[in-house]
C-alpha positions as CSV (number, residue, x, y, z in Angstrom):
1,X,87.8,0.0,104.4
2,X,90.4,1.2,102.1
3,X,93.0,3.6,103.5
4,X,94.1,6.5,100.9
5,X,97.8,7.7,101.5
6,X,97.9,11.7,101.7
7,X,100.7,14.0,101.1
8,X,101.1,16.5,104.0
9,X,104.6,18.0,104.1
10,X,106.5,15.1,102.5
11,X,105.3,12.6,105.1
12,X,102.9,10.1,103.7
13,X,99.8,9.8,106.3
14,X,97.0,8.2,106.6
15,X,93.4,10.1,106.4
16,X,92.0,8.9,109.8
17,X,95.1,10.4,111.2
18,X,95.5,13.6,109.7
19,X,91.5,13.8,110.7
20,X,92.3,12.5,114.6
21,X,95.1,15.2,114.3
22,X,93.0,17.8,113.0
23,X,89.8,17.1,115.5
24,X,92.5,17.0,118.5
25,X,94.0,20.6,117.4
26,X,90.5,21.8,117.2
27,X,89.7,20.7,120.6
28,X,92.8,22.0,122.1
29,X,92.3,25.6,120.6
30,X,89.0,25.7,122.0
31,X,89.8,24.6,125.4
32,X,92.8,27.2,125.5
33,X,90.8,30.0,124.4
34,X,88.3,28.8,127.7
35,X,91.1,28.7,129.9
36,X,92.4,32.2,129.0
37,X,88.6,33.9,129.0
38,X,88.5,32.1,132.4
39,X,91.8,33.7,133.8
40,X,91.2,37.2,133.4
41,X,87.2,37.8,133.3
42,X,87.3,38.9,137.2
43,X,83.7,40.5,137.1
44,X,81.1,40.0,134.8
45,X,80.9,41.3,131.3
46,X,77.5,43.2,130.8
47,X,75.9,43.1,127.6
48,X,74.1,46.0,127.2
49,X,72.8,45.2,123.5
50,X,68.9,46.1,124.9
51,X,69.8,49.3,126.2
52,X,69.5,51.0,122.9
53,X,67.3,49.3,120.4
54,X,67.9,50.4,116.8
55,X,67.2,48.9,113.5
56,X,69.8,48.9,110.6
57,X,68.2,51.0,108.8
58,X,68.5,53.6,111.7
59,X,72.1,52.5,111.7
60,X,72.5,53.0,107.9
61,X,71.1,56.1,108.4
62,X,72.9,57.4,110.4
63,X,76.0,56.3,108.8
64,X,75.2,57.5,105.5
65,X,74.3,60.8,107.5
66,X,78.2,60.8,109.2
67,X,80.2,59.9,106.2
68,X,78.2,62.6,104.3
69,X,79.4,65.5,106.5
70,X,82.3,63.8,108.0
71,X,83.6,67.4,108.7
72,X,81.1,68.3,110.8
73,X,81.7,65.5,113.3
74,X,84.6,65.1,116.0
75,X,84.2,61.5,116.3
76,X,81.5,58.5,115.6
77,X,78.9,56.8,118.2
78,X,79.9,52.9,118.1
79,X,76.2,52.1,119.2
80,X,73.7,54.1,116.9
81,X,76.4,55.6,114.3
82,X,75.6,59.3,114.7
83,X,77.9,61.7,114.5
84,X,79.3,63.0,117.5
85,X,80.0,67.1,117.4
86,X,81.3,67.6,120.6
87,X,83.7,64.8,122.4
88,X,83.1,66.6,125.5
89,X,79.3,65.2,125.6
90,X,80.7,61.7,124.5
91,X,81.6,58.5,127.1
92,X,83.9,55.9,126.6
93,X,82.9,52.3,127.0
94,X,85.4,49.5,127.1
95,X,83.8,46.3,125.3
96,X,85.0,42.7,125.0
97,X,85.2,42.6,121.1
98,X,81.8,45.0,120.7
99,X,80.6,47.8,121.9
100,X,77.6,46.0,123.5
101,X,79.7,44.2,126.3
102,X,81.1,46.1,128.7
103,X,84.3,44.4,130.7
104,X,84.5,46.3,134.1
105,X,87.0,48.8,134.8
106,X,90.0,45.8,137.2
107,X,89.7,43.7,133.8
108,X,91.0,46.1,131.6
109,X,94.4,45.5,131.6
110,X,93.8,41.7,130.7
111,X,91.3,43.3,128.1
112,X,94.2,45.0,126.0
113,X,96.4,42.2,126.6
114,X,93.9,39.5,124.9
115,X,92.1,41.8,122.3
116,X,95.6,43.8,121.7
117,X,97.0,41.2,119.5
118,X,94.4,41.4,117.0
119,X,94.4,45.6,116.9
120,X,91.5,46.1,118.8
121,X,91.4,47.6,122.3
122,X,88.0,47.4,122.8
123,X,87.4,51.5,123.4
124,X,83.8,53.0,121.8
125,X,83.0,56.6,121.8
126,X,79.3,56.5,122.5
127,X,77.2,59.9,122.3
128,X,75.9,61.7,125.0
129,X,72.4,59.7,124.4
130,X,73.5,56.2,124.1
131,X,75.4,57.0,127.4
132,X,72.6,58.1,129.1
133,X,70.8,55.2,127.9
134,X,73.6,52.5,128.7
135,X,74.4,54.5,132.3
136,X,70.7,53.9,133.3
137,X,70.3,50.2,132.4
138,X,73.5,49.2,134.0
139,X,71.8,51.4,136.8
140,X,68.6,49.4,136.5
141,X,70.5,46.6,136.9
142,X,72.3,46.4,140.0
143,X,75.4,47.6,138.4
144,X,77.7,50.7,139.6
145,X,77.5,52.5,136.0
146,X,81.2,54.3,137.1
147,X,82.7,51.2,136.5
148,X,81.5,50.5,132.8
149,X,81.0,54.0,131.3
150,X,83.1,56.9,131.5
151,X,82.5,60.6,130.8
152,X,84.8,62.0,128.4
């Protein structure tokens, strides 16, 4: 097997290293990013993805329907994209990353901490009837919809 010499940073290496390398840094991100979704993720995330089933075109819709009378609309639902008139009919959900999964109220400190760095800190306006719709399936399933959702 013929070894070729690579460049990398004015050292002169050889290509089954700088691959051993790169698989080993690979592994080791992975792992990390396991060990820190491990350390704060106290109670169960709750994806709530088949409380409210609508297509992208009903998304589109909706969008298209928002940025066309933006000046109607206090804020946007994260969930189906209408606009939302009042913010005193709205919830808040706090979501790992989307709107869909919900972290639990105790993990929401490590939530900012972890999805802070990035810009994001995982708060959603919903409307009044995507929260209705997300308050009865967590609800329907065993869950105490208080900790999740929160009226505005």
């Amino acid at each position: 097997m013929e070894k070729q010499k690579l460049e990398n940073f004015g050292v002169a290496l050889y290509e089954p290293l700088v691959d051993a390398i790169e698989k080993l840094s690979e592994k080791h991100k992975e792992r990390k990013k396991q060990e820190e979704e491990k350390s704060w993720n106290k109670l169960p995330i709750v994806d709530v993805s088949d409380a409210n089933k609508n297509s992208w075109q009903t998304w589109d819709k909706n969008d298209d329907h928002f940025n066309c009378n933006i000046e109607k609309y206090q804020e946007q639902c994260f969930v189906c994209a209408k606009g939302i008139k009042n913010i005193k009919n709205s919830y808040i959900i706090r979501g790992y990353g989307c709107p869909t999964h919900l972290v639990h109220k105790e993990d929401h400190n490590e939530l900012e901490n972890g999805l802070g760095k990035n810009g994001d800190m995982g708060c959603y306006f919903t409307g009044s009837c995507c929260g209705s719709k997300i308050k009865k399936y967590l609800k329907e399933h065993g869950y105490n919809h208080k900790d999740y959702i929160y009226k505005f």
